[in-house]
C-alpha positions as CSV (number, residue, x, y, z in Angstrom):
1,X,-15.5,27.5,-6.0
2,X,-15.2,26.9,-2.6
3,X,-12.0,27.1,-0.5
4,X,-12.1,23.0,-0.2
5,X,-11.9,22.8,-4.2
6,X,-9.0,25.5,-4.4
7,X,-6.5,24.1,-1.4
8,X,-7.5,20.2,-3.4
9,X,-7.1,21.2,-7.3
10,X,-2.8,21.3,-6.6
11,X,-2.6,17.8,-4.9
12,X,-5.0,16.0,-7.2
13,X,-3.4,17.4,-10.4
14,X,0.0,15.9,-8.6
15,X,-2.2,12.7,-8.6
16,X,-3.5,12.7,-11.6
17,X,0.0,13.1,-13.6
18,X,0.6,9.3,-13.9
19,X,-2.5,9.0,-16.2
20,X,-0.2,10.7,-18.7
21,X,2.5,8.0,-18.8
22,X,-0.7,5.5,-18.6
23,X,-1.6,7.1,-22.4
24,X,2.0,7.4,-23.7
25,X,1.8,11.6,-23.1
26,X,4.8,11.4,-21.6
27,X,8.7,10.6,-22.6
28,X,10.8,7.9,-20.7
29,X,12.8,10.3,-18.5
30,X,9.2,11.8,-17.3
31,X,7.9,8.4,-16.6
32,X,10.5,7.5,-14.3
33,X,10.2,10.5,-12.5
34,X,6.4,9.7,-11.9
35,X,7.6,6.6,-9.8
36,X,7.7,8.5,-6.7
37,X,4.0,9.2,-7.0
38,X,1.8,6.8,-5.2
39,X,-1.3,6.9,-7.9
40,X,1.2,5.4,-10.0
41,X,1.9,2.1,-8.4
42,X,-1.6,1.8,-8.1
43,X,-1.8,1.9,-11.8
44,X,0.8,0.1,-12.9
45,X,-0.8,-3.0,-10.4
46,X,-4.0,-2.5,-12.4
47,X,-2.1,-2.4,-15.6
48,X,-0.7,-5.8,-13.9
49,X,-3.6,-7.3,-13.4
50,X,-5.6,-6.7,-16.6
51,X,-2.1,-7.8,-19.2
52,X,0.4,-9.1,-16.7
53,X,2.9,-9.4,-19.7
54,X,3.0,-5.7,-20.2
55,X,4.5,-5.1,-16.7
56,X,7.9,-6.3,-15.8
57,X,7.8,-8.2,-12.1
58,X,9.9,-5.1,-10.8
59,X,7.3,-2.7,-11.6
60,X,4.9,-5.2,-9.2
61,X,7.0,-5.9,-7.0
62,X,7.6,-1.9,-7.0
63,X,3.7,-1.1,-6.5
64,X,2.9,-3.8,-3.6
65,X,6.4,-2.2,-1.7
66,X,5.9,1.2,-2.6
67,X,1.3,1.3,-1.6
68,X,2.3,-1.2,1.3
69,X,5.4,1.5,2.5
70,X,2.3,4.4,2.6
71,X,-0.5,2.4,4.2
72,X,2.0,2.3,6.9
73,X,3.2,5.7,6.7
74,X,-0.5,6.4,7.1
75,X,-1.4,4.5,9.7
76,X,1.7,6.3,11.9
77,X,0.2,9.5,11.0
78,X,-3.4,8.4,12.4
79,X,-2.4,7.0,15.9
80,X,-0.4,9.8,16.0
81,X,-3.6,12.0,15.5
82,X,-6.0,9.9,17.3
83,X,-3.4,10.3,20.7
84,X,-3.1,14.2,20.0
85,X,-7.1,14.7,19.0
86,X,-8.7,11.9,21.2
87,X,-6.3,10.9,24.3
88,X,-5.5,13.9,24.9
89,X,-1.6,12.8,25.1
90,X,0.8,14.8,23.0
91,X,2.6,13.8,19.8
């Protein structure tokens, strides 16, 4: 394994937790915990689109706030890195 795959396996397995309330795995307590995770808003807004009467509107409204609240979070972080890495100016 390479040093990419081992500094990647924590964060993706962090990721890859909401799949477990997505198959029932996981008790109600657990699920709500998995909220603050971003993969699952995204999956609950697939859920969404492919049985919209499984999802409550809170849990939609929930995944277009909470995705929206990180695209901008991330795109903060990248002018922040474009100034430091390509203008030269400091952070």
């Amino acid at each position: 394994m390479n040093q990419f795959m081992v500094r990647t396996l924590f964060a993706s397995l962090i990721l890859y937790l909401p799949l477990a309330q997505t198959f029932g795995l996981v008790s109600p307590p657990v699920s709500t915990a998995l909220l603050a995770i971003p993969s699952q808003a995204a999956l609950l807004l697939i859920q969404a689109s492919i049985d919209p009467a499984s999802v409550p509107p809170w849990a939609e409204t929930y995944g277009i706030a909470y995705l929206s609240l990180w695209a901008v979070v991330g795109w903060f972080w990248c002018v922040s890195e474009y100034r430091a890495a390509v203008t030269g100016s400091g952070r």
